[in-house]
C-alpha positions in Angstrom: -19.8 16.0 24.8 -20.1 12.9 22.6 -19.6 15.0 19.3 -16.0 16.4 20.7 -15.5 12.6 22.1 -15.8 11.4 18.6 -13.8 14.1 16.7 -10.9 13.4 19.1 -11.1 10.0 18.5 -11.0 10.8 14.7 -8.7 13.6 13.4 -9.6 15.5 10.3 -6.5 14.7 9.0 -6.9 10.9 8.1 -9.6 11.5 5.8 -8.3 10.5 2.4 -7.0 12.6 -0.4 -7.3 12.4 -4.1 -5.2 14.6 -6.8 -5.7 14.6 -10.5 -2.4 13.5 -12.0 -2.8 13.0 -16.1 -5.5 11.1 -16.6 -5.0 8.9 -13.2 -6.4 10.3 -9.7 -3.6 9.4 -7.0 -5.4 8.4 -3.7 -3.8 8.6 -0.5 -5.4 6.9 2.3 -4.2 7.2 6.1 -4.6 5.5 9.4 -5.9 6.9 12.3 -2.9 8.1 13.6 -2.3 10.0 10.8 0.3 8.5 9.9 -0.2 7.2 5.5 -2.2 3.9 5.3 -1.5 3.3 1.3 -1.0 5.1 -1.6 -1.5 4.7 -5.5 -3.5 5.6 -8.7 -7.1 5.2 -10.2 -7.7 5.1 -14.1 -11.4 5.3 -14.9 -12.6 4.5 -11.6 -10.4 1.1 -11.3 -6.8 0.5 -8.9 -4.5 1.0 -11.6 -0.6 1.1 -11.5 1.9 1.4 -8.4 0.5 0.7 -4.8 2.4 1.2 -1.5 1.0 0.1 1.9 2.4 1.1 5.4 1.7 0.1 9.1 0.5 2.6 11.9 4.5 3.4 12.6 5.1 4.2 8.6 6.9 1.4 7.8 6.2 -0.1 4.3 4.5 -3.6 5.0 3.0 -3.9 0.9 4.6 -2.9 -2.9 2.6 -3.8 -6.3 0.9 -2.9 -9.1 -3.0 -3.5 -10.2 -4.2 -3.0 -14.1 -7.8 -2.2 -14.4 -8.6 -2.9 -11.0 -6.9 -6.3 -10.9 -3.2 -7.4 -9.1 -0.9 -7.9 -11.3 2.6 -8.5 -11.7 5.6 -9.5 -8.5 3.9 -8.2 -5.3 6.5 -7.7 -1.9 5.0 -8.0 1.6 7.0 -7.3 4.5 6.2 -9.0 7.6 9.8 -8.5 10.4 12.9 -10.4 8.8 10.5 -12.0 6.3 10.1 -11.0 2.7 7.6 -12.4 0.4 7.6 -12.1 -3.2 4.2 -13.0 -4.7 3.7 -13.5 -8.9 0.3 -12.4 -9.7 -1.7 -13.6 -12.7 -5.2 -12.8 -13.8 -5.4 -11.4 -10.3 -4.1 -15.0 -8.9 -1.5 -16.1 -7.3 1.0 -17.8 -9.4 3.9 -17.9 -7.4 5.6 -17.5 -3.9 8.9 -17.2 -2.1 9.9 -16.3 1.0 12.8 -14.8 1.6 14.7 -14.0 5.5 15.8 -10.2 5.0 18.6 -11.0 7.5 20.5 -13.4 5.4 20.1 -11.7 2.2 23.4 -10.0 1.7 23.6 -6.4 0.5 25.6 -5.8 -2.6 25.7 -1.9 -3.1 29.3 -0.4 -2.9 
């Protein structure tokens, strides 16, 4: 009864995948809901390149890159109507703004 308790509790489907892409693996990871947890690349066993993160509801909460294993570059985190831009630096923060989504002003036509 425990063993079926526990395999309810954890679907088979949030266990993470990994796909050879070039010479990069792409992991997805997910949450227990099922729903994706984060997603990116591995060169030579390090984070390397593009990384998304979502919440439990899908929404994307996290954007940025690593390089060998280390943050690097502008990071975005999304937390409600704010939007946080951090600079990264030898994997340290160099840099941030906030910005309030709702008065940034959209200027696709």
């Amino acid at each position: 009864m425990a063993l079926m308790f526990s395999v309810y509790m954890y679907p088979q489907d949030t266990q993470p995948t990994f796909e050879k892409v070039g010479k990069m693996v792409k992991a997805t990871y997910f949450h227990e809901n099922g729903e994706m947890a984060q997603t990116g690349y591995y060169l030579n066993g390090k984070l390397h390149g593009q990384w998304l993160m979502y919440n439990a509801e899908g929404k994307k909460i996290a954007s940025g890159a690593y390089m060998d294993g280390q943050r690097t570059g502008k990071w975005f985190f999304w937390e409600g109507d704010l939007l946080r831009e951090v600079d990264f630096s030898d994997n340290r923060i160099a840099s941030v703004k906030n910005w309030n989504q709702s008065e940034i002003v959209s200027i696709d036509k």
